[in-house]
N, C-alpha and C positions, 0 to 999 in steps of 0.2 A: 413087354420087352421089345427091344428095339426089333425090326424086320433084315436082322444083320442074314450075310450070306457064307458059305465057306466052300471056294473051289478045289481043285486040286493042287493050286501052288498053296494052300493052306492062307491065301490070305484073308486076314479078317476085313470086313464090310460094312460101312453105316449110311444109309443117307442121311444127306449132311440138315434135313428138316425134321431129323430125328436124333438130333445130339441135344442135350442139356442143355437150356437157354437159361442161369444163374440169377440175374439180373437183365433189365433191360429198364434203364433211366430213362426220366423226361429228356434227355438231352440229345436222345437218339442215338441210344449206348448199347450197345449188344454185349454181353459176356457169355461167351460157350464154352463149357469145358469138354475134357477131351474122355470117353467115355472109358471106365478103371479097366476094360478087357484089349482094351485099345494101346494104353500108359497116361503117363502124366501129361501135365500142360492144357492150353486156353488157347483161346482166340476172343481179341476184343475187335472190335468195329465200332465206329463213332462218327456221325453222320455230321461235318463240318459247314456243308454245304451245301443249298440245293446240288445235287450234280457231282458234289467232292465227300468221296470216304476214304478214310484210313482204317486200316488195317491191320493190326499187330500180332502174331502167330510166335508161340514157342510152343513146343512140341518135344517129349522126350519119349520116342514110341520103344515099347517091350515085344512089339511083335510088328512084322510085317503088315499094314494096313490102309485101308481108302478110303475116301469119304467121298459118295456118290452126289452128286449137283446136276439137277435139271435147270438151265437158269434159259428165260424167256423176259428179255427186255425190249422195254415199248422206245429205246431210246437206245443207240451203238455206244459201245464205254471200250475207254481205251484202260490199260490194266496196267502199271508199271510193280512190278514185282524185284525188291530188293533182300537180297540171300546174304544172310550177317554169318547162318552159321549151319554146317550140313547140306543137303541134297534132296531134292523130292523131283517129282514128274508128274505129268499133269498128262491124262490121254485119255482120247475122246475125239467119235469122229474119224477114225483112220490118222490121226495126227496126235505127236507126241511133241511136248515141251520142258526140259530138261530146264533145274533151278539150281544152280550151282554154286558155294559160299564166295564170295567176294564180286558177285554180278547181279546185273541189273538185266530181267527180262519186260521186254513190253510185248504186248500183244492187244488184237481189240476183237471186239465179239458183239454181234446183237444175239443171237441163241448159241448156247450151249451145252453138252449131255457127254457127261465124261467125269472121271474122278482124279482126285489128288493121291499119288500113291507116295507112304511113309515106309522106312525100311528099320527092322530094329535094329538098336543100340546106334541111332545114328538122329539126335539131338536136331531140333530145325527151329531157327529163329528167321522169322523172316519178316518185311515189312511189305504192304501193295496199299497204292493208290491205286483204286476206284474211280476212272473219269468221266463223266455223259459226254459225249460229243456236243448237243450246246451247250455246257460250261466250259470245253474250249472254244470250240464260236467265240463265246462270249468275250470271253478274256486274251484269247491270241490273233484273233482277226478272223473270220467267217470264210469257212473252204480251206482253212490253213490245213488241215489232216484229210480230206475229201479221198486222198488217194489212201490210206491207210483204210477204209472205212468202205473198200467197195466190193465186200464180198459179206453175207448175213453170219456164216462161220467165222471158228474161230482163226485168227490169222498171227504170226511171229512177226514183228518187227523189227525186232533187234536183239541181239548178246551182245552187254558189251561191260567190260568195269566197271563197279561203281564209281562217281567220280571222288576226288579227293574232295569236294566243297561239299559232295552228299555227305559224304562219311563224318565230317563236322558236325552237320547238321543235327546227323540221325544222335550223334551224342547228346545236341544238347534235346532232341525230342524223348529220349530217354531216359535224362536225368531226372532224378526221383527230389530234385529241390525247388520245384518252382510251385510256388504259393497257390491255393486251387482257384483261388476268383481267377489271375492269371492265366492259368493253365491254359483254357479254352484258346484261349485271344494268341497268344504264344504260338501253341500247336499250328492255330489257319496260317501264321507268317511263315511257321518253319517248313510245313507242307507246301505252302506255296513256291518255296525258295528250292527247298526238295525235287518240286516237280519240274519249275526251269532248271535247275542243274541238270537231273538227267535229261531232258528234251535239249538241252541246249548242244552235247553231245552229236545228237543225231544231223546228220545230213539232208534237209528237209525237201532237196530236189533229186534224191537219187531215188529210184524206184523200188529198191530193195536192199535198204542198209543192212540186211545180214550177208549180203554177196564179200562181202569186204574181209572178214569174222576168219582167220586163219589160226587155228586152234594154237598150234606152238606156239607163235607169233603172240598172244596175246597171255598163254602162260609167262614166260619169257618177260612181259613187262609188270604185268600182275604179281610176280613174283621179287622183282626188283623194285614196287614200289612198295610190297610188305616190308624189306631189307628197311628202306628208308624211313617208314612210319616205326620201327622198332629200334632204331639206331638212328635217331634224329639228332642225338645227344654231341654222339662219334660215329657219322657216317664213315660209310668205304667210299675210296674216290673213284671218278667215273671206269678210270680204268679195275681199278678190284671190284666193284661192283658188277662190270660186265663181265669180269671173267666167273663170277659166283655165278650167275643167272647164263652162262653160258652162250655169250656174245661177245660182240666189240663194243668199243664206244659209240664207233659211228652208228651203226646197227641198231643201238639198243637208245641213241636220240631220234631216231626215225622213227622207231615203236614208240616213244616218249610222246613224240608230235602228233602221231595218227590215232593213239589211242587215249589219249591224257590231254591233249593240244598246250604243252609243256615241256620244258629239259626238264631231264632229270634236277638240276641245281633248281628251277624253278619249285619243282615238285615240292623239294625238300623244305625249302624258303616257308611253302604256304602250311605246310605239316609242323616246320617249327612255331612259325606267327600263331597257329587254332589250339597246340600243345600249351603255348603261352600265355596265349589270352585263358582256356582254360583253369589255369593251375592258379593264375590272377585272379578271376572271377571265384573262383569256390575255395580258395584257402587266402586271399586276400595278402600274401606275401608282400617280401619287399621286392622291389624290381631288379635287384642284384641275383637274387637267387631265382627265379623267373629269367632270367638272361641265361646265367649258369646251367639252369636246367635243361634250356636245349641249345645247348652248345656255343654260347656267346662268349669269349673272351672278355670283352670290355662292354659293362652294363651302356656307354653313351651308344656304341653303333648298334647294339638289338632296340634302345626307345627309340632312336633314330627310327629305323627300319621300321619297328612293331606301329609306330603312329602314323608312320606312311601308308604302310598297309590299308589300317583300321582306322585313321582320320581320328584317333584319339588316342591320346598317350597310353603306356601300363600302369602310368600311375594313378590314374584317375579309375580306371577299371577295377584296379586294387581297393582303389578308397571307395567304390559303388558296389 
């Protein structure tokens, strides 16, 4: 039986080199399931690259619990952790890292002794890239992260949105339709795209992009661009929208710009063009009803638009 622990907040305890390893493929696939005293759900990992892991977590916990991790790496990894759905914390160290649904935390580590704590009836989907620091060398230019990277703890980098081109992304990394031979080759392009999106956000000459991070201020936009990813159809205009989320117009294009680097009208444009090409790509519709769907009056100005966008029409995406 596992060497689990029980304090006095009653939480339950496992280290995490004592969870249930299911499988573990030639392809450098981990599958761990989540132990039945614990609740439901998995954790997969899948070694894409020397240097590059992905990580995919859902988690349905029935009691409050942790998963204790010693991790001692011969090489500094940067972490970017994407929260689809729920809440968890991470503490270790004297330092705590809160994962909150609709953000993206990065953080980097060469050692660390701390655990992941779950809360029950509070569901966790989450996704993290795993980075070595030379495989960004590698691929971003050598010393590009040096100042992220100058302490052996663990360190925060940043809170911030996920951006609107992650959250495409992570759909099509999650869709359950792509062919297996595919699969693999698919995943390194979308992880790649994945991980300049979010890096691309970041500030890469300020000394501590979390100084910026003003809690309201980023609900407030965060919640205004849920409005428009659920109402792409028939959005609210700038001015009802700012009054829903509880600002102005002007207000709430300043948060648009500093948090998104977007107007709001832009924002929407790109939520409708990915809603589009989607509903194109996996039910192969006609381009009229694919216009209609998110919000186009007349099907010429959406192909217009949608091939500008994307460099190829919705009809061709339809018939592919």
């Amino acid at each position: 039986m596992a060497n689990t622990q029980y304090l006095k907040s009653k939480r339950w305890r496992i280290k995490l080199d004592e969870m249930s390893v299911e499988c573990q493929g030639s392809d450098n696939q981990i599958h761990q399931v989540l132990p039945q005293e614990a609740g439901i759900g998995y954790s997969n990992s899948i070694q894409l690259e020397d240097g590059l892991r992905y990580i995919e977590t859902q988690y349905t916990p029935l009691r409050d619990f942790s998963i204790l991790s010693t991790i001692e790496s011969a090489e500094p990894q940067l972490i970017i952790t994407l929260s689809l759905e729920g809440s968890s914390r991470y503490s270790g160290q004297g330092k705590d890292v809160v994962f909150n649904k609709g953000f993206t935390v990065i953080t980097t580590f060469t050692s660390s002794l701390g655990e992941r704590q779950y809360e029950a009836g509070r569901p966790i989907n989450q996704l993290r890239l795993a980075i070595r620091k030379n495989w960004l060398d590698l691929h971003f230019g050598e010393n590009k992260f040096d100042q992220w990277f100058n302490k052996s703890g663990l360190q925060q980098i940043s809170y911030q949105p996920i951006s609107n081109q992650s959250l495409f992304i992570i759909k099509q990394l999650l869709a359950d339709n792509i062919a297996d031979s595919l699969q693999r080759v698919l995943m390194q392009g979308y992880v790649r795209v994945l991980l300049a999106s979010e890096l691309n956000q970041l500030n890469f000459n300020s000394q501590d992009p979390c100084k910026h991070y003003n809690k309201n201020e980023i609900k407030i936009a965060n919640n205004a661009r849920d409005i428009l990813t659920h109402e792409y159809n028939n959005p609210p205009s700038l001015k009802e929208l700012s009054k829903r989320v509880g600002t102005n117009p002007i207000k709430l294009k300043q948060l648009f710009h500093h948090y998104f680097n977007n107007t709001p009208y832009g924002l929407l444009f790109e939520i409708r063009m990915n809603q589009a090409y989607q509903l194109l790509k996996t039910t192969r519709c006609h381009v009229n009803i694919a216009a209609d769907h998110v919000g186009y009056n007349h099907a010429s100005n959406f192909s217009a638009a949608f091939t500008k966008y994307f460099g190829v029409s919705p009809k061709t995406v339809s018939k592919n």
